[in-house]
FITITI-850238 format. One record per residue (C-alpha): z, y, x; residue number from 1; residue in one letter. Coordinates in pm, whole numbers. Layout:
// FITITI-850238
VOBA | pz | py | px | nr | rest
VOBA | Z | Y | X | NUM | A
...
This chain:
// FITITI-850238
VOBA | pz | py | px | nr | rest
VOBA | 6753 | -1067 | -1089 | 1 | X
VOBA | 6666 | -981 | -715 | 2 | X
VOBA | 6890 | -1022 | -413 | 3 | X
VOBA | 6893 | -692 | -305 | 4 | X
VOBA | 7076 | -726 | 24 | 5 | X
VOBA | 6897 | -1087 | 98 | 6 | X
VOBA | 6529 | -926 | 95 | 7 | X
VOBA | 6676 | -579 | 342 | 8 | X
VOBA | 6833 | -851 | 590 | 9 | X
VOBA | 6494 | -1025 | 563 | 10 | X
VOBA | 6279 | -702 | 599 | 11 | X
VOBA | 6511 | -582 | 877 | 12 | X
VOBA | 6416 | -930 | 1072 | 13 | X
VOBA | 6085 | -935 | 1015 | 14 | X
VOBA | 6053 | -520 | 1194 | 15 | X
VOBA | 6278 | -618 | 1484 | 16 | X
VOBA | 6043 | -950 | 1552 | 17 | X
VOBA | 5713 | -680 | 1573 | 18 | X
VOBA | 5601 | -747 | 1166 | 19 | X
VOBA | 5347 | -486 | 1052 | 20 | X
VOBA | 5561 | -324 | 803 | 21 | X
VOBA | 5279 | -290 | 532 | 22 | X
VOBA | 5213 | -682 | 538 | 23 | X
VOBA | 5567 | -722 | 425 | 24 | X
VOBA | 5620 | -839 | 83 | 25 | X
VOBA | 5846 | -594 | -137 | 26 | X
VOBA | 5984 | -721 | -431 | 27 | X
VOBA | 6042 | -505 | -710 | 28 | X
VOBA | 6097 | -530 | -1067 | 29 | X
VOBA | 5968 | -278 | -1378 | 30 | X
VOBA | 6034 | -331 | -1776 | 31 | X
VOBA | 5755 | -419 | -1958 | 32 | X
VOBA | 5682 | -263 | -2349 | 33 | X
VOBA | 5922 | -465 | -2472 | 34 | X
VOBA | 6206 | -430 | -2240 | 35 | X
VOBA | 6208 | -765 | -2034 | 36 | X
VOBA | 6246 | -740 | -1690 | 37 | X
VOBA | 5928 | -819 | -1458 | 38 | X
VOBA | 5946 | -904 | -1120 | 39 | X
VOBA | 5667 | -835 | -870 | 40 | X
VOBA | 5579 | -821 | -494 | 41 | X
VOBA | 5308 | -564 | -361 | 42 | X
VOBA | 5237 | -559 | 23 | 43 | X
VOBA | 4896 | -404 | 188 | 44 | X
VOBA | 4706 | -114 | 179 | 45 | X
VOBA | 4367 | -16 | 91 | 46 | X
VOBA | 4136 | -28 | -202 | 47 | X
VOBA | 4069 | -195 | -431 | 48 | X
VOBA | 4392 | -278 | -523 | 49 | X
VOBA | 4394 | -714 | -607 | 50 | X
VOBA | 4648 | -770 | -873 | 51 | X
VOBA | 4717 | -1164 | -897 | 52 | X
VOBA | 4794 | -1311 | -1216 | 53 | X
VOBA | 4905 | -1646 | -1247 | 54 | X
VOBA | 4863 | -1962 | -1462 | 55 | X
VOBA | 5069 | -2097 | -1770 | 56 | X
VOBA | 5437 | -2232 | -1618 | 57 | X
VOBA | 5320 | -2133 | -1268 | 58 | X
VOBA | 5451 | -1799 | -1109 | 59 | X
VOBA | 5332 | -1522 | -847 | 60 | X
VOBA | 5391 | -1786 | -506 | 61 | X
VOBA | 5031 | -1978 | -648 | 62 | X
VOBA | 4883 | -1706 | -477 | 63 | X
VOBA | 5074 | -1703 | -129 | 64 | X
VOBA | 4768 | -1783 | 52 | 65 | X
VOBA | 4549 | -1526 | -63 | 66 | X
VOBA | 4843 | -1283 | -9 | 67 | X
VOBA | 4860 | -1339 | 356 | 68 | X
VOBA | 4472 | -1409 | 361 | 69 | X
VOBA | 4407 | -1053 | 171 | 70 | X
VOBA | 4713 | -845 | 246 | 71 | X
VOBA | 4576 | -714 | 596 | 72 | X
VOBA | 4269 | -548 | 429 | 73 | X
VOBA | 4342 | -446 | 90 | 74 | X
VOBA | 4679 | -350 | -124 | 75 | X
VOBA | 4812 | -694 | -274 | 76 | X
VOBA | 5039 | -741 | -615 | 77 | X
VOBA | 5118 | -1091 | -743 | 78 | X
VOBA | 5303 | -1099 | -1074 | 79 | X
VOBA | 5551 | -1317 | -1235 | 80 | X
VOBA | 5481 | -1280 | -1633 | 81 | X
VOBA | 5802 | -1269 | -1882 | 82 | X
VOBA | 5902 | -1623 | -1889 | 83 | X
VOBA | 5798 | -1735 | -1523 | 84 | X
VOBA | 5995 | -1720 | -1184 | 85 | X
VOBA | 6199 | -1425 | -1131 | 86 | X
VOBA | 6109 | -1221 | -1429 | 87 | X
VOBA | 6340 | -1197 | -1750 | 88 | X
VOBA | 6277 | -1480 | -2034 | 89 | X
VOBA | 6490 | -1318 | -2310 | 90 | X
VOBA | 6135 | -1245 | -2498 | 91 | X
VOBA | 6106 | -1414 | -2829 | 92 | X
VOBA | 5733 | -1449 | -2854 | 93 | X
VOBA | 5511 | -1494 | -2556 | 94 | X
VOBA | 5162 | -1378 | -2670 | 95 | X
VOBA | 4848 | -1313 | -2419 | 96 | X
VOBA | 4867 | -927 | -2533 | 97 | X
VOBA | 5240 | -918 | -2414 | 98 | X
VOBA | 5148 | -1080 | -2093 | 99 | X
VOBA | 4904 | -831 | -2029 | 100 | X
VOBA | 5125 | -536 | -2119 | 101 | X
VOBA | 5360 | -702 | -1854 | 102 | X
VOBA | 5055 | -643 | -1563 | 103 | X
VOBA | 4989 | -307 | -1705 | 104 | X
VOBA | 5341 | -204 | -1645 | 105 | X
VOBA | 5309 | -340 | -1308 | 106 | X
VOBA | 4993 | -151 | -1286 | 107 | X
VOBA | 5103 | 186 | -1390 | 108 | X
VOBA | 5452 | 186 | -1189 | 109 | X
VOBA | 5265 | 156 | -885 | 110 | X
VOBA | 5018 | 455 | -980 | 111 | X
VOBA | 4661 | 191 | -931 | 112 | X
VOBA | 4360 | 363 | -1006 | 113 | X
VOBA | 4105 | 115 | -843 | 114 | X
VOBA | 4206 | -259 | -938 | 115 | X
VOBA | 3996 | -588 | -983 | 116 | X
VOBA | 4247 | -805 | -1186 | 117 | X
VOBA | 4274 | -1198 | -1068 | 118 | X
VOBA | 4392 | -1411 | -1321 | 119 | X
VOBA | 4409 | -1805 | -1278 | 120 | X
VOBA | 4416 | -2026 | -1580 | 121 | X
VOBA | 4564 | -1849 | -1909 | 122 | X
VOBA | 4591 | -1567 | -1656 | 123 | X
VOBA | 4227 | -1504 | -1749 | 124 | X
VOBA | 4323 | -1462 | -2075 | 125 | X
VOBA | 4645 | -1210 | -1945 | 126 | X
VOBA | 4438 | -1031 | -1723 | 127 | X
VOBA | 4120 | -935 | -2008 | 128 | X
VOBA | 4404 | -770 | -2216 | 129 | X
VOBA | 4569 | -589 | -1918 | 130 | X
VOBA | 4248 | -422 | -1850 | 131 | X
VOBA | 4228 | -355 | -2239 | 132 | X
VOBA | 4555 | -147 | -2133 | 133 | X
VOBA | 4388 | -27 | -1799 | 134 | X
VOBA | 4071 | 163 | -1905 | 135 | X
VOBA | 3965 | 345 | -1625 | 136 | X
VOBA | 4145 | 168 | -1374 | 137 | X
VOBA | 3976 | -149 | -1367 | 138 | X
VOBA | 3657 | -207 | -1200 | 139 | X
VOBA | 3624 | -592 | -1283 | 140 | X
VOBA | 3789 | -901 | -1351 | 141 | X
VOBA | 3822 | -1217 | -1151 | 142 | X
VOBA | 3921 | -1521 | -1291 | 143 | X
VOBA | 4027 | -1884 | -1097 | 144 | X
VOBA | 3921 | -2172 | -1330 | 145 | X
VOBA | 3877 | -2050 | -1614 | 146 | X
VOBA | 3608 | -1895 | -1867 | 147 | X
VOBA | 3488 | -2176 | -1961 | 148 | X
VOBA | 3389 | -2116 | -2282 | 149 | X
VOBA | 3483 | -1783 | -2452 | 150 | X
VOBA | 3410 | -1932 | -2776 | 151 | X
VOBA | 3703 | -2199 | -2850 | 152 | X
VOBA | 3567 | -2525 | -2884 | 153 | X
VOBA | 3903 | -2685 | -3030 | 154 | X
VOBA | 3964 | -2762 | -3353 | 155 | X
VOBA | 4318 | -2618 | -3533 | 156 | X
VOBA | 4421 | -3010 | -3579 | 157 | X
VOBA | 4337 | -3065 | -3192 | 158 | X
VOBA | 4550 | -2815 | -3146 | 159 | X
VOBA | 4828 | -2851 | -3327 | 160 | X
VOBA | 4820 | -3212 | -3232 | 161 | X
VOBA | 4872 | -3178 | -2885 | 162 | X
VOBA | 5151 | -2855 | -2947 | 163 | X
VOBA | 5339 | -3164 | -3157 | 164 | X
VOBA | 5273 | -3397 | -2863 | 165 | X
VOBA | 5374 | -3163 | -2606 | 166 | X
VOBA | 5705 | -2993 | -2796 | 167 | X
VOBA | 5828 | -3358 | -2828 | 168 | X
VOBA | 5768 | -3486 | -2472 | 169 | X
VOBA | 5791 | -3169 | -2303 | 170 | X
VOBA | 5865 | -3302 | -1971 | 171 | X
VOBA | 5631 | -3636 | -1945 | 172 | X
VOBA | 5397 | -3472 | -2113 | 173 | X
VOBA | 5344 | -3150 | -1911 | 174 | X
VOBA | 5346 | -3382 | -1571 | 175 | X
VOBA | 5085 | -3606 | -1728 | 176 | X
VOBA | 4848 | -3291 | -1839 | 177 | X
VOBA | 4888 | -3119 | -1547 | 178 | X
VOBA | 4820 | -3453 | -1278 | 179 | X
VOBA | 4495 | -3473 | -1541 | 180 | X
VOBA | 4346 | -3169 | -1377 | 181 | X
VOBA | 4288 | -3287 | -1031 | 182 | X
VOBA | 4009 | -3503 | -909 | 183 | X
VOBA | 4153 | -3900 | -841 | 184 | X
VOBA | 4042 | -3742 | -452 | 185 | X
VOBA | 4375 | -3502 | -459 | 186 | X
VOBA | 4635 | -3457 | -262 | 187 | X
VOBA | 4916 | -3634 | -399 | 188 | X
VOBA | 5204 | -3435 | -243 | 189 | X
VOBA | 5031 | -3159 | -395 | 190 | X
VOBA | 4968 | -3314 | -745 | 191 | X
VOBA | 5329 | -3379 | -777 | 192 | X
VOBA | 5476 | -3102 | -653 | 193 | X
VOBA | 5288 | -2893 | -883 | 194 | X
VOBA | 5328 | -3122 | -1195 | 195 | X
VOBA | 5701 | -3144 | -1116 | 196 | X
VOBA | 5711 | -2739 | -1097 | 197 | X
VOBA | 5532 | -2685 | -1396 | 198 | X
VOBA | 5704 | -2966 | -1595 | 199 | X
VOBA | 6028 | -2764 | -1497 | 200 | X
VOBA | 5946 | -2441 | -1724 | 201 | X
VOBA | 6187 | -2334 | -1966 | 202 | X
VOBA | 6016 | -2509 | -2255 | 203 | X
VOBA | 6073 | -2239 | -2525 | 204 | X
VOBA | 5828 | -2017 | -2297 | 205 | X
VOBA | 5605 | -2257 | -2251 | 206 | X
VOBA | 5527 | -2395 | -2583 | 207 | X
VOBA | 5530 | -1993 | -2712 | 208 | X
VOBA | 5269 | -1958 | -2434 | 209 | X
VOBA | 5040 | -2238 | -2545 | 210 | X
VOBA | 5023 | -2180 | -2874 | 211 | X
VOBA | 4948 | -1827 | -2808 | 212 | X
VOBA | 4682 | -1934 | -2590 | 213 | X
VOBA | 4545 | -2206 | -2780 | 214 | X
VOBA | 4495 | -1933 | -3093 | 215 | X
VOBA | 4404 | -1642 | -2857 | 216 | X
VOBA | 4052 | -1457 | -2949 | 217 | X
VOBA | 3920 | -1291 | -2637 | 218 | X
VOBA | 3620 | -1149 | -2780 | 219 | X
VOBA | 3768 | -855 | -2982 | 220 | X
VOBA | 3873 | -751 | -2606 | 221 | X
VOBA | 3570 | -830 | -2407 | 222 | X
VOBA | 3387 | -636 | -2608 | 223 | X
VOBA | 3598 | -316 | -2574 | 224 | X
VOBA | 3654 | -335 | -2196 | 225 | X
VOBA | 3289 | -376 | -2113 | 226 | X
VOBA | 3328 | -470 | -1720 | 227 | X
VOBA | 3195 | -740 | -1519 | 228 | X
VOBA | 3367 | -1086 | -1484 | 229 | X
VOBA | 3332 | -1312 | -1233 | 230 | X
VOBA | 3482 | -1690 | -1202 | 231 | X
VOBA | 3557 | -1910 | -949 | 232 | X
VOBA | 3578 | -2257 | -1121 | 233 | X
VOBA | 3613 | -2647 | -1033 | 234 | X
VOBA | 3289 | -2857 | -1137 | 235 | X
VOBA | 3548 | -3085 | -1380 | 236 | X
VOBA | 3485 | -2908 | -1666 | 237 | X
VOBA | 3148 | -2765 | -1841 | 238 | X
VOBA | 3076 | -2381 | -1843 | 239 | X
VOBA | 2886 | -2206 | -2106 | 240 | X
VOBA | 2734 | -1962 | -1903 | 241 | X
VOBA | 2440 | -1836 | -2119 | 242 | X
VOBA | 2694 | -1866 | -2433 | 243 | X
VOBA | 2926 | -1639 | -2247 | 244 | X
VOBA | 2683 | -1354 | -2168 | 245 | X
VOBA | 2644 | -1270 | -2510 | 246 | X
VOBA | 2976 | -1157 | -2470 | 247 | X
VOBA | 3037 | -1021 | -2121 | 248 | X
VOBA | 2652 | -903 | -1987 | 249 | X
VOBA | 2774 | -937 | -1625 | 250 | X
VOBA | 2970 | -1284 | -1630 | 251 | X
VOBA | 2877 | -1472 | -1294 | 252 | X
VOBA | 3060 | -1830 | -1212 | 253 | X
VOBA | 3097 | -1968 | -834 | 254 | X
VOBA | 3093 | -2275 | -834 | 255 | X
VOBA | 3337 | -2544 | -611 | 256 | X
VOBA | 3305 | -2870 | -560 | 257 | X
VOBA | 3536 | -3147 | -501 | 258 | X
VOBA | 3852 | -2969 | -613 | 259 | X
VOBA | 4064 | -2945 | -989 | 260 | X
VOBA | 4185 | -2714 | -1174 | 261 | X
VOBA | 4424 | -2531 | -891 | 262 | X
VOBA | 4154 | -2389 | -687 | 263 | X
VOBA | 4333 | -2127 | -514 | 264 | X
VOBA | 4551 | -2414 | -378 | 265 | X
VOBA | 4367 | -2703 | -314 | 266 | X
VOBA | 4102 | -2530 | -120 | 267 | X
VOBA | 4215 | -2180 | -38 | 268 | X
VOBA | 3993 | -2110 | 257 | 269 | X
VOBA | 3699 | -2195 | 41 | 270 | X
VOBA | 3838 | -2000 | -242 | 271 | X
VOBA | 3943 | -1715 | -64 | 272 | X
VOBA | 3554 | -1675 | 91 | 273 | X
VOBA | 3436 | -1675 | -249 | 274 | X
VOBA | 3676 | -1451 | -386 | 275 | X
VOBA | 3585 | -1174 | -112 | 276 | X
VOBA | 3237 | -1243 | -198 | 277 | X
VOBA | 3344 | -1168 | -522 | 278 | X
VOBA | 3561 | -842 | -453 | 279 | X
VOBA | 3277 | -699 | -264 | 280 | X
VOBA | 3019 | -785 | -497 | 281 | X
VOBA | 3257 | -601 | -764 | 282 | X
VOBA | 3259 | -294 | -558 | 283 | X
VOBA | 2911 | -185 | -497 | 284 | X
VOBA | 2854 | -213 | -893 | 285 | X
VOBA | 3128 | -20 | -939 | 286 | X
């Protein structure tokens, strides 16, 4: 899965050009519950621990930014979920409570005791039941547009209407969904890039995914983990804020403006000042 002698000639490089060792990314790999192989880089020291969780038929470089923004001060883990980049896709059934057994692993081979969990997207929905699987070692959650609405607002037709659209078209119809979530203002080169990335998931993982997601209850989990959540969303979409406090007591949103869906990416230095507003704001109610 990983070239073992590419990333030492890399690392080797990277010391004899003067690289501070511990900003290196190390890839390394750990089986999940089930067996499948998933890949992760950790790089940084310091507490808390961020774990980065990424987005439905994205992978762990959406958060290369905030690695090298973040890395210097605290320890730094992106993820690539069963299914996605590097990690192994031979699962059969891609559910949000095998995702987050996939971050736990991640979690507990590194020995983390102090984590806030990051999760863009349906990585929200990943990263509530890895810190279902986490008690103790969690001090709060951090999501990247999403929470929205912890309640789901869709219908089982709307749903299984645009699964039947979506399994059909896979291709066309992922690239028009995904352009959908950006503001007309966009950049285009970044629009396309990521719809043609995202359009280029293996199909059976992503349509297991969705439907997962699309019939995934948070609440049963919210209300066993009991920590704080805060989001960083796009002003595209409505957020139920008062609707989602009777479910999480401390649920906070940051708000930011002009940007879509992929907020970590389309505006990473304001992102990345709200998410250390966030981390530090998660650490003295700890």
């Amino acid at each position: 899965m990983i070239n073992r002698s590419r990333l030492v000639l890399i690392y080797t490089v990277l010391l004899l050009l003067g690289y501070n060792s511990n900003i290196i990314p190390q890839s390394q790999s750990v089986l999940s519950k089930d067996g499948v192989e998933i890949v992760y880089d950790a790089v940084g020291n310091g507490e808390p621990t961020l774990v980065f969780v990424h987005g439905w038929s994205c992978d762990k470089s959406y958060w290369n930014d905030q690695v090298r923004t973040f890395s210097p001060k605290y320890k730094v883990v992106t993820i690539d979920l069963a299914g996605h980049g590097e990690s192994g896709s031979e699962r059969k059934n891609y559910t949000m409570e095998l995702f987050g057994e996939d971050v736990a692993a991640v979690v507990n081979k590194l020995k983390l005791d102090k984590v806030i969990l990051i999760g863009h997207s349906m990585g929200g929905s990943v990263i509530i039941e890895a810190a279902k699987r986490l008690k103790g070692k969690v001090i709060g959650l951090v999501g990247a547009d999403t929470y929205q609405n912890f309640k789901d607002g869709w219908t089982t037709e709307q749903k299984e209407g645009f699964l039947k659209t979506i399994t059909e078209k896979f291709v066309d119809v992922t690239k028009g969904f995904v352009k959908s979530m950006f503001p007309k203002t966009a950049d285009s080169v970044l629009v396309n890039r990521i719809a043609d990335d995202m359009s280029s998931a293996l199909p059976q993982v992503a349509l297991s995914a969705m439907r997962n997601l699309f019939f995934y209850d948070p609440i049963p989990a919210l209300n066993e983990i009991q920590l704080p959540i805060i989001s960083i969303n796009c002003d595209m979409y409505p957020i139920a804020i008062e609707e989602n406090k009777k479910y999480v007591d401390s649920f906070n949103v940051k708000m930011m403006k002009g940007v879509g869906h992929f907020v970590m990416l389309e505006d990473p230095q304001k992102f990345n000042k709200l998410l250390q507003e966030s981390i530090d704001e998660l650490v003295r109610t700890k």
